[in-house]
C-alpha positions as CSV (number, residue, x, y, z in Angstrom):
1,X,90.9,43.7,126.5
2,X,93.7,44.2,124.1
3,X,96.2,44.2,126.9
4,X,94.8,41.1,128.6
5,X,95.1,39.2,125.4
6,X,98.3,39.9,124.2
7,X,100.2,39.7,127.9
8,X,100.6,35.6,127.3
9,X,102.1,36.3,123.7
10,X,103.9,38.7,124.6
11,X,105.3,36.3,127.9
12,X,106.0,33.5,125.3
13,X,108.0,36.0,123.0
14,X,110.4,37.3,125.8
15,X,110.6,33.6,126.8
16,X,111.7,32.7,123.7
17,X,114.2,35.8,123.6
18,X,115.5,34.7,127.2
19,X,115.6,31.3,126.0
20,X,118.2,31.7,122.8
21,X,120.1,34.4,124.6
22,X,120.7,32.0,127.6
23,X,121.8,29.5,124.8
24,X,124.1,31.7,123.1
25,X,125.5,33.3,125.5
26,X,126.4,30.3,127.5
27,X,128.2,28.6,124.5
28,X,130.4,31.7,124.4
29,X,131.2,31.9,128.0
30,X,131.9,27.9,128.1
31,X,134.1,29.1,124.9
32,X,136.0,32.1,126.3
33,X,136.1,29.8,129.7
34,X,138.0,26.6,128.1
35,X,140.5,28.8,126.5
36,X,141.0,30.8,129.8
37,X,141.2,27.6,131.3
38,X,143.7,26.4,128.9
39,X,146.2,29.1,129.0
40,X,145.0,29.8,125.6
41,X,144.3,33.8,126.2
42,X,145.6,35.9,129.3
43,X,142.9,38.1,131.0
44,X,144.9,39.2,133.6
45,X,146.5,41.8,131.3
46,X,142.8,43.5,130.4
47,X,141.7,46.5,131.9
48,X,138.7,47.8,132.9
49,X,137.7,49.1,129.3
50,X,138.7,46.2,127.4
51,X,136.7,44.1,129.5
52,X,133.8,46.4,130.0
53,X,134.3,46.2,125.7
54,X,134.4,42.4,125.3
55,X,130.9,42.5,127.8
56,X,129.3,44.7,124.8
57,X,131.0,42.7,122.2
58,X,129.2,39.6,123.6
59,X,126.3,41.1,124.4
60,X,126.0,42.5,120.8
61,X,126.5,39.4,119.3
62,X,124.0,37.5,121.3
63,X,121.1,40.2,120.7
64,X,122.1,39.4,116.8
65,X,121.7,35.4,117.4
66,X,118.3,36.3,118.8
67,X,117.1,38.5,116.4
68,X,118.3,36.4,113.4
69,X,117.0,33.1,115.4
70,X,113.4,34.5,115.6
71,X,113.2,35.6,112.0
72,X,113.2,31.4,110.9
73,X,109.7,31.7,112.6
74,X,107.7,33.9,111.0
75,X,105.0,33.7,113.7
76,X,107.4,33.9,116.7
77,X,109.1,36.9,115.0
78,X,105.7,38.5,114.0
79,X,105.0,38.3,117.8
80,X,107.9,39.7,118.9
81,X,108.1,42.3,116.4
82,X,104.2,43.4,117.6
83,X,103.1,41.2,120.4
84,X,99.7,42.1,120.0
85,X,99.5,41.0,116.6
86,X,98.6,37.3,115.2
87,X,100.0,38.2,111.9
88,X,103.1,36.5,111.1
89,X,106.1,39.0,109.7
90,X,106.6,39.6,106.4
91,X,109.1,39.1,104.2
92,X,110.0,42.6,104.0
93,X,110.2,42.9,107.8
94,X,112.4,39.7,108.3
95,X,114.8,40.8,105.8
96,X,115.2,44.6,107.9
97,X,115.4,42.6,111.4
98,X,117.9,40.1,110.0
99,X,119.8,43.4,108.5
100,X,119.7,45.2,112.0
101,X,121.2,41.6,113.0
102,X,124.0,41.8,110.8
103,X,124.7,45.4,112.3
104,X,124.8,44.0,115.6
105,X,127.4,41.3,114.7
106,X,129.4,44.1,113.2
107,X,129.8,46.4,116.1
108,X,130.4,43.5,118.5
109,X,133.4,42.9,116.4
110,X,135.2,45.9,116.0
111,X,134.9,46.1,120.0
112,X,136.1,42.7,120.5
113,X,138.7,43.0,117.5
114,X,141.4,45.0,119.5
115,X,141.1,43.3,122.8
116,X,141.3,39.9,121.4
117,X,144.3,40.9,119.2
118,X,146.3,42.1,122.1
119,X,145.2,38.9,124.3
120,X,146.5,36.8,121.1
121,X,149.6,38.2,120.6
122,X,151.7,39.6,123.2
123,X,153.7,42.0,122.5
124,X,151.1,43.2,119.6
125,X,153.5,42.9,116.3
126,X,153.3,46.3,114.3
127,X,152.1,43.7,111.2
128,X,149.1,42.1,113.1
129,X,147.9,45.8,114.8
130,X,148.1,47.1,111.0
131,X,146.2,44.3,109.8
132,X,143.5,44.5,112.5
133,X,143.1,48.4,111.9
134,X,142.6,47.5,108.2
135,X,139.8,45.0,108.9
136,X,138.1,47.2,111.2
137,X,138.3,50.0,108.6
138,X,136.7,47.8,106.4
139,X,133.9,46.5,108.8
140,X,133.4,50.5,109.6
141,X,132.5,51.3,106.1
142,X,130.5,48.3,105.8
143,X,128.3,48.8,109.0
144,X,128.0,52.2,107.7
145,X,126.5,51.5,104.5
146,X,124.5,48.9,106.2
147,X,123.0,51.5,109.0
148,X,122.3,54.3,106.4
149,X,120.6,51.0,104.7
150,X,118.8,50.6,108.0
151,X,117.4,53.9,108.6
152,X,116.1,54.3,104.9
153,X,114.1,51.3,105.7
154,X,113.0,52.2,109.3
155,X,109.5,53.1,110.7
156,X,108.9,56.6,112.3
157,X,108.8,55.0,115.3
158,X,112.1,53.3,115.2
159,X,113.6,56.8,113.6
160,X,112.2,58.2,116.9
161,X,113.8,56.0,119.0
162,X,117.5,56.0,117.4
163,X,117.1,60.3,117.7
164,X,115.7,60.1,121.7
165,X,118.8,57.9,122.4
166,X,121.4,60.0,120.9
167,X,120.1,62.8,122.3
168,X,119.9,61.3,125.9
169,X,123.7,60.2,125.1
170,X,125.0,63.4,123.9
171,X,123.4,65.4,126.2
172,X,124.2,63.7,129.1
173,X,128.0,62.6,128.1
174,X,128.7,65.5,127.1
175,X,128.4,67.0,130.3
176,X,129.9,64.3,131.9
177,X,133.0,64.7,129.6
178,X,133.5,68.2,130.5
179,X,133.2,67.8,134.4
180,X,135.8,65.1,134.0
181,X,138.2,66.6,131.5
182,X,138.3,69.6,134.5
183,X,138.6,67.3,137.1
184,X,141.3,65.5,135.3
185,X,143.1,69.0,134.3
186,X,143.1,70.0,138.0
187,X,145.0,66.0,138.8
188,X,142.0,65.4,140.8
189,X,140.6,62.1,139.0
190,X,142.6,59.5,137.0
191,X,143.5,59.9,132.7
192,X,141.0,58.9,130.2
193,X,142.0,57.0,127.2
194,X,139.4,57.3,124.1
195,X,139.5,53.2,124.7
196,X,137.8,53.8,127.8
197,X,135.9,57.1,126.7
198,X,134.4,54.9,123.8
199,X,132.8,51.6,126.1
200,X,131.6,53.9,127.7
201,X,129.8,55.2,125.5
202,X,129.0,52.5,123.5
203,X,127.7,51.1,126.9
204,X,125.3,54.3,127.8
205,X,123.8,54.2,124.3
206,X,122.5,50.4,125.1
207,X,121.4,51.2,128.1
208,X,119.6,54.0,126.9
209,X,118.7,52.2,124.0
210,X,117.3,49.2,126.1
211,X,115.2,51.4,128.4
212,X,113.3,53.7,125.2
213,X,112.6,50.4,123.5
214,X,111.1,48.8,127.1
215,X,108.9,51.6,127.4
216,X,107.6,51.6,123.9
217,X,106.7,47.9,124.7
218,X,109.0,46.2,122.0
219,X,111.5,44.0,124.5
């Protein structure tokens, strides 16, 4: 009974998350396209990481839009929050998704921030790399306070969830790594930079993070 009458709320909520992220994301491909188009950045010089880290970036960013989109509803964002509640969220709970948001937007910058500095300035000036570094230092201690802020706030639920999928990620990367690094002692397989060590892990953790919260029902 309870399944059967939350299934259309819970169809309208991921309708309504399809719906912004379709709208966000294709402002910032039509973006990214025009200044492609207009000579205004050079992909051709990205590699394999950097674009695999501008894919996060974007997707980061457009999982924040969402979030922070649904919580000017409280009924749409009290439904996708619990789609088998009527209740609309609280004040409390807009504020933490809004917060998780913010943390979002923070880690799709500091990916995108050293890609997009090389693509804007070729060769990268020592004055501009040090300035970049700064700013990401600086967004790094920021999102840090802000995820400790996070977790304080966090269900048991949620806490379970972060633990599973670093678990899953260091467990599984970790073997991964070492299979690798021997392969790559014994010149069988290609170098590894920690640029390319890092997307990838930053893009295992969503994936992992995507499919935990799937089966727990909350996307």
């Amino acid at each position: 009974m309870t399944t059967t009458s939350s299934s259309p709320r819970l169809n309208r909520a991921r309708l309504a998350q399809g719906a912004a992220g379709l709208i966000v994301g294709g402002g910032l491909g039509y973006l990214v396209g025009r200044l492609v188009k207009n000579g205004d950045i050079d992909v051709s010089a990205l590699t394999w990481s950097d674009a695999m880290a501008v894919l996060i970036a974007v997707m980061l960013f457009v999982t924040g839009a969402i979030l922070v989109a649904a919580t000017f509803s409280k009924r749409l964002a009290g439904r996708i929050m619990d789609p088998a509640s009527d209740r609309p969220a609280r004040p409390a709970q807009i504020s933490f998704y809004r917060q998780q948001a913010l943390v979002m937007a923070l880690s799709g910058l500091m990916m995108a921030a050293p890609v997009v500095a090389r693509l804007a300035s070729q060769p990268l000036s020592s004055q501009l790399a040090g300035a970049v570094m700064a700013a990401i230092v600086a967004l790094f201690l920021l999102q840090t306070f802000l995820n400790l802020s996070v977790w304080t706030r966090a269900d048991e639920m949620i806490r379970q969830m972060v633990a599973e999928a670093g678990a899953v990620c260091f467990w599984v990367l970790q073997g991964a790594l070492f299979l690798w690094a021997a392969a790559e002692k014994l010149e069988l397989v290609p170098a590894l930079t920690a640029w390319d060590m890092m997307t990838i892990l930053m893009g295992f953790y969503l994936v992992i993070s995507s499919v935990i919260s799937v089966r727990r029902g909350l996307t």
